[in-house]
N, C-alpha and C positions, 0 to 999 in steps of 0.2 A: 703269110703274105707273099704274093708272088710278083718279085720287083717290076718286073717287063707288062701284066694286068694293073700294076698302078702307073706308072709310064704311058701305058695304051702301044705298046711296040712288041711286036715279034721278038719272039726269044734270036731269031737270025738279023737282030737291028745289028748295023754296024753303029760306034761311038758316035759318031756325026748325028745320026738318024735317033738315040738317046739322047744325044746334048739338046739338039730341038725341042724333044717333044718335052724336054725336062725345064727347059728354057720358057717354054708356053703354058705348063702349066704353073710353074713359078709367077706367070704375069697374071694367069687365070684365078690365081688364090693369093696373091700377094696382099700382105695386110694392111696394104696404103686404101685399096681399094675397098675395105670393110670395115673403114672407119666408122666410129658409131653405126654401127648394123647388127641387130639380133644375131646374123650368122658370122661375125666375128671369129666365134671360139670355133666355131663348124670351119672356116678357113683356116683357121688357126693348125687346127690336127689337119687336115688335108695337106695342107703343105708341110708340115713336121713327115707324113706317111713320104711325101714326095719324096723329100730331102731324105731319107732313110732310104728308100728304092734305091736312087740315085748313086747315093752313098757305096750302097751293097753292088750293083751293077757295075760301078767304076773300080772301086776296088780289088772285086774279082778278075777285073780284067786288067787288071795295074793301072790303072788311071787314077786321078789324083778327084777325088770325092768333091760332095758342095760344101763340106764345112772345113778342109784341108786335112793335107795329109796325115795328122798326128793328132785329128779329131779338134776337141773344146779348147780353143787357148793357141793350137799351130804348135808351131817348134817350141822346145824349152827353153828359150829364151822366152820368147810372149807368155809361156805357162808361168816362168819367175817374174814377169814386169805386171802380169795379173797375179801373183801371192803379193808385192811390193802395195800394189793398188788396195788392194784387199785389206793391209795392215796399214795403210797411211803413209808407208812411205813412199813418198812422193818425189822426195830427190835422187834416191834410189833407182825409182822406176822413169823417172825423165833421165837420167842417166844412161838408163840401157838404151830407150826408147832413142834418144839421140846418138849414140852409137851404130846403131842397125842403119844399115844401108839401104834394107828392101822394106819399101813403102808402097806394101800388100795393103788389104784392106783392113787386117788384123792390127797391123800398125795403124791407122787412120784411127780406126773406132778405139784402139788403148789410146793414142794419146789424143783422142775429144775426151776419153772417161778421164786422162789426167786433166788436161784442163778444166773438165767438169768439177772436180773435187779443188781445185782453185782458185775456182768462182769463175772462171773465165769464162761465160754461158756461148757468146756468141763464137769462138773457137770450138767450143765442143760440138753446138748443134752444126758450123760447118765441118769437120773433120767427120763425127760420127756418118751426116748424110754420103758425104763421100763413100765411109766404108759400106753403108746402105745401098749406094749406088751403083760401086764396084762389085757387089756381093748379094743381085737381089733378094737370093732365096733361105738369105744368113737370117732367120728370124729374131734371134740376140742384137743384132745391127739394129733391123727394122723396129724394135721394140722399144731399143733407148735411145732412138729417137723422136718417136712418139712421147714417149714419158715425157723428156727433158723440155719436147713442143708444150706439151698439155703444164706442163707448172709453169710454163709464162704467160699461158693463159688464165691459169689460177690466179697467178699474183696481179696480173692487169684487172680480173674480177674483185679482188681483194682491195685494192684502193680503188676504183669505180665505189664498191660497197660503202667506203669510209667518206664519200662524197669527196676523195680526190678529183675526179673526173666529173662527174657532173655537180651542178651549184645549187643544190636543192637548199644548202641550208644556209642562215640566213646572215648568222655571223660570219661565216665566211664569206659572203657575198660583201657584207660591212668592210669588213677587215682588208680583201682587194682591192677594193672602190680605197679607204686611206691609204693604204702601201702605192696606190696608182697617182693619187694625189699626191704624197709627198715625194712621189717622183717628179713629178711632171714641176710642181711649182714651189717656192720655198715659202710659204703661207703655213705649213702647216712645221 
């Protein structure tokens, strides 16, 4: 694979003229936009190739890569607050997480996964988008927040299903109509 032919840039790009076109095609394969669509998984490797081009081209050139410096996790300290995560410990890993000062987008999306893992939904889906935001072409970011999206829509189907939401069934219908009456009046 030849990083500069997946880029679309001259081997003589200076950094600037890579960051663009690494930038464009990150918006061109991003996985927001291939939301249920057959070529999902075809975006999916396309931007993984990206993000490895990218990767290989900054690096050699001492630039600081799309996934960070020290590759999956960032510094060891986010590599120890994701083995903490991993194992459950959770006070551990808020711990560090509140200790650290730089609120990269490595820290955003650990602590949406901590609050994820403490039921805190609506903290995690805004923290992780943040690190999504921060970090278009982070496919990990872009992914668990997709997930975390799609099981709230699970669980909204899930009671729609059990005729929470709509009033198809009959006793239920009975049983609102008296809970509305013994509101309203002391008759019953």
């Amino acid at each position: 694979m030849n990083p500069y032919e997946v880029l679309g840039v001259s081997e003589n790009a200076t950094d600037e003229e890579i960051k663009k076109a690494y930038k464009e095609l990150v918006k061109k394969y991003h996985p927001d936009k291939y939301h249920n669509n057959p070529l999902a998984d075809l975006a999916e490797e396309k931007l993984q190739e990206i993000n490895e081009a990218y990767d290989m081209l900054m690096k050699g050139r001492g630039g600081k890569g799309a996934s960070g410096s020290t590759g999956r996790g960032g510094t060891p300290d986010y590599m120890q607050i994701r083995r903490y995560l991993d194992a459950g410990n959770l006070s551990a890993a808020e711990t560090m997480l509140n200790g650290t000062n730089d609120r990269s987008a490595e820290w955003f999306f650990l602590s949406g996964m901590l609050s994820y893992k403490k039921g805190w939904y609506d903290d995690a889906i805004n923290k992780i988008r943040t690190a999504a935001d921060m970090e278009p072409g982070n496919v990990e970011y872009s992914r668990a927040y997709g997930q975390i999206m799609n099981m709230g829509g699970q669980y909204q189907n899930q009671a729609y299903g059990r005729g929470y939401g709509n009033n198809d069934d009959m006793c239920c219908q009975a049983l609102q109509c008296y809970i509305c009456a013994d509101c309203c009046c002391d008759c019953i």
